[in-house]
C-alpha positions in Angstrom: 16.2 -25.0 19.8 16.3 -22.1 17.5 13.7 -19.1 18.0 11.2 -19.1 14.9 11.7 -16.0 12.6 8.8 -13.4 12.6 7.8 -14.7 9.3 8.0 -18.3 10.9 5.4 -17.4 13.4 3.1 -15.5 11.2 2.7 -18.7 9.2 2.1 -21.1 11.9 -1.0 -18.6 12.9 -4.4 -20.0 12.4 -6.0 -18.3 8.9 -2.3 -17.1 7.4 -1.8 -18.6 4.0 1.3 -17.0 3.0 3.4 -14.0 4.6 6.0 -11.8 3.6 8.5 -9.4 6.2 10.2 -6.8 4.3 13.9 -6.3 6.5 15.0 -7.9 9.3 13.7 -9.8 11.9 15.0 -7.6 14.2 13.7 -4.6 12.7 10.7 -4.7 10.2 9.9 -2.1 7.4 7.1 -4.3 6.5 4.5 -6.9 6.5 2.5 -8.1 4.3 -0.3 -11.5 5.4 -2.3 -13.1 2.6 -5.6 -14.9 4.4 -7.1 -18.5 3.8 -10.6 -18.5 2.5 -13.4 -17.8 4.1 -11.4 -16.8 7.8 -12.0 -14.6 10.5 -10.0 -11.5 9.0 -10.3 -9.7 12.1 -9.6 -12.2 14.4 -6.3 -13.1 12.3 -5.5 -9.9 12.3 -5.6 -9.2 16.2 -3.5 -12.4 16.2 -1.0 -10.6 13.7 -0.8 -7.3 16.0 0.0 -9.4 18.9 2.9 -11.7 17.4 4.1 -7.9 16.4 4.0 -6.5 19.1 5.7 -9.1 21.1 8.3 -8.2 18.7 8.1 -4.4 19.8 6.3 -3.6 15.9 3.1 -1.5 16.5 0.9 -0.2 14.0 1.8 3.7 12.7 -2.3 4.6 13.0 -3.2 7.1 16.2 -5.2 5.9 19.0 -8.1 8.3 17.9 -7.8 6.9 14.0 -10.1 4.7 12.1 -8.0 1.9 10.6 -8.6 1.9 6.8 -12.0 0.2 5.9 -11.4 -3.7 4.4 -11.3 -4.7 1.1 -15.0 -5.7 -0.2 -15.6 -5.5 -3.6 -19.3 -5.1 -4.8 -18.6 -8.6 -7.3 -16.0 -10.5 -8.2 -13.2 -8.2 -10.0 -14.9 -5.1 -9.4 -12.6 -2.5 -7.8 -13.1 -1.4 -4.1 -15.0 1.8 -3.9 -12.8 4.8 -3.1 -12.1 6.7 0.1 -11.3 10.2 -0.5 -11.1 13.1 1.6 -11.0 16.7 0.1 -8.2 17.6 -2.7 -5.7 19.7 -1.6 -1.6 19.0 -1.4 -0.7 17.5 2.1 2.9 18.5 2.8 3.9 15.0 1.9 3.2 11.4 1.9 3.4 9.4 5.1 2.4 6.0 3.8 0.7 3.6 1.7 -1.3 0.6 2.6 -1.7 -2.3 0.3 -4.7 -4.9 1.2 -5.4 -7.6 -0.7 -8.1 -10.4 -0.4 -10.3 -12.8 -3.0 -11.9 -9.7 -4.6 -9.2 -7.8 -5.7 -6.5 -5.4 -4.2 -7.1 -1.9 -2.5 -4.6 0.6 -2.3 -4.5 3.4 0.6 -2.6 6.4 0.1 -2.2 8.8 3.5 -0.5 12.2 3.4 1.1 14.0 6.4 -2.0 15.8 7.2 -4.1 12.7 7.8 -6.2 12.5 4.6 -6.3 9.2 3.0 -7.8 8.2 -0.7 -8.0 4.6 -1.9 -8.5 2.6 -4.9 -9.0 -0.5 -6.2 -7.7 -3.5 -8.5 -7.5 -6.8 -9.7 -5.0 -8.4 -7.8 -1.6 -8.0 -10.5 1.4 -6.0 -10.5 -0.2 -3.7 -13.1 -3.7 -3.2 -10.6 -0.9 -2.7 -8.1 0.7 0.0 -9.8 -2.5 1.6 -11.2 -4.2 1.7 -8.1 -1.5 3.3 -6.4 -1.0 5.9 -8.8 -4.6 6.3 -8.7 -5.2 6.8 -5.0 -2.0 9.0 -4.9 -3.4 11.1 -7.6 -6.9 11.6 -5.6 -4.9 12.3 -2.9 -3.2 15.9 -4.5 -5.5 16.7 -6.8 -9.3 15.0 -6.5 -9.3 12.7 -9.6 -7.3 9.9 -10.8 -4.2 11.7 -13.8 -3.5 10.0 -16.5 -0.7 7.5 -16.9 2.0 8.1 -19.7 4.9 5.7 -18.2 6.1 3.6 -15.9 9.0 2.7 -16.1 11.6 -0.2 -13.6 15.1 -0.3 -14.0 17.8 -1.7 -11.9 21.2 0.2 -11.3 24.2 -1.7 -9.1 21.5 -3.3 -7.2 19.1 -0.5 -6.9 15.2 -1.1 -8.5 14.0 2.0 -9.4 10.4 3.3 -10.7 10.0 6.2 -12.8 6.5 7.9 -13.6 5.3 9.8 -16.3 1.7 11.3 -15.4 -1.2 13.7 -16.9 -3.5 15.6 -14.5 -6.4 17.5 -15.1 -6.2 20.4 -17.0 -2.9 18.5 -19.3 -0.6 19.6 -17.0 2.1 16.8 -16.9 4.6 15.3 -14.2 7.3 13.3 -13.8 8.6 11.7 -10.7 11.2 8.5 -10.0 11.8 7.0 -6.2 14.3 3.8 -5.4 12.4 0.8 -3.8 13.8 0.6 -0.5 11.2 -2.1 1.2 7.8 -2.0 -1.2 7.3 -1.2 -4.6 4.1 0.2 -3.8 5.5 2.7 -1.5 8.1 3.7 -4.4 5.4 4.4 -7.3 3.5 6.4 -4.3 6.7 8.7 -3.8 7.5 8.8 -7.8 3.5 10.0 -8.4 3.6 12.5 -5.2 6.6 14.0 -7.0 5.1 13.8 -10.5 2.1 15.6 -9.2 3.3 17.6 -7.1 5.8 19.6 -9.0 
């Protein structure tokens, strides 16, 4: 009998609806679990971290770190209320967590120095790429900029995302990344370098 694949045995999980592994089996960059109603969400997602790390995949978060705080929207389609730390550029960006449940999406940006800002969306690839441009944008500077572009293209293969933004003050960016595993995680490095320049 064949061993299951990791996204095999994230499905057959009680309260996982649908998952997704970005890369191999052998060696995740990613994973992303989409909940039935009305579950347990931290129950499924101890069961997750287990199933992981029997595959040697632990979580990136400190011992001593809070893990983000859950999605919970105040009503339907309302956007998560944001997490913010103090403005100020980090050295860089060390990752971006996307959660999404039955209220809408929320978007984690942390930078190297441990300071995290989030914001929310309706669950689309637009809210996805708002919000992340959004919670980036906290992130450096303390208030959402204003988006000029976004633009996709794909070269031999490669997708790529290029930004166009506004901050405060009129001062304006722009930044591009290649999507290696997440699309999320390439508009995050294309607005860290459109804000940060």
């Amino acid at each position: 009998m064949a061993a299951r694949s990791l996204r095999e045995q994230l499905l057959a999980l009680p309260g996982v609806a649908e998952a997704e592994v970005d890369g191999g089996d052998d060696a995740p960059l990613g994973v992303r679990i989409r909940l039935a109603p009305e579950v347990d969400a931290e129950s499924v997602g101890a069961e997750v971290q287990r199933v992981l790390a029997a595959r040697g995949v632990h979580s990136r978060l400190a011992a001593e770190e809070e893990p983000p705080p859950p999605l919970f929207g105040p009503e339907e389609g309302e956007p998560a209320a944001p997490v913010m730390a103090t403005a100020g550029l980090a050295n860089s960006l060390q990752s971006v967590l996307v959660e999404e449940g039955s209220a809408g999406l929320q978007v984690t940006a942390v930078g190297s120095d441990g300071r995290r800002a989030a914001r929310g969306a309706k669950v689309s690839e637009e809210g996805l790429v708002a919000a992340t441009i959004a919670a980036v944008g906290t992130l450096i500077t303390g208030a959402e900029p204003r988006v000029l572009s976004v633009e996709w293209a794909s070269v031999e293969g490669s997708r790529a995302v290029t930004v166009v933004l506004e901050a405060a003050g009129g001062r304006r960016g722009a930044g591009a990344a290649l999507v290696r595993a997440s699309r999320a995680y390439a508009v995050a490095r294309a607005a860290w370098s459109a804000l940060s320049e």
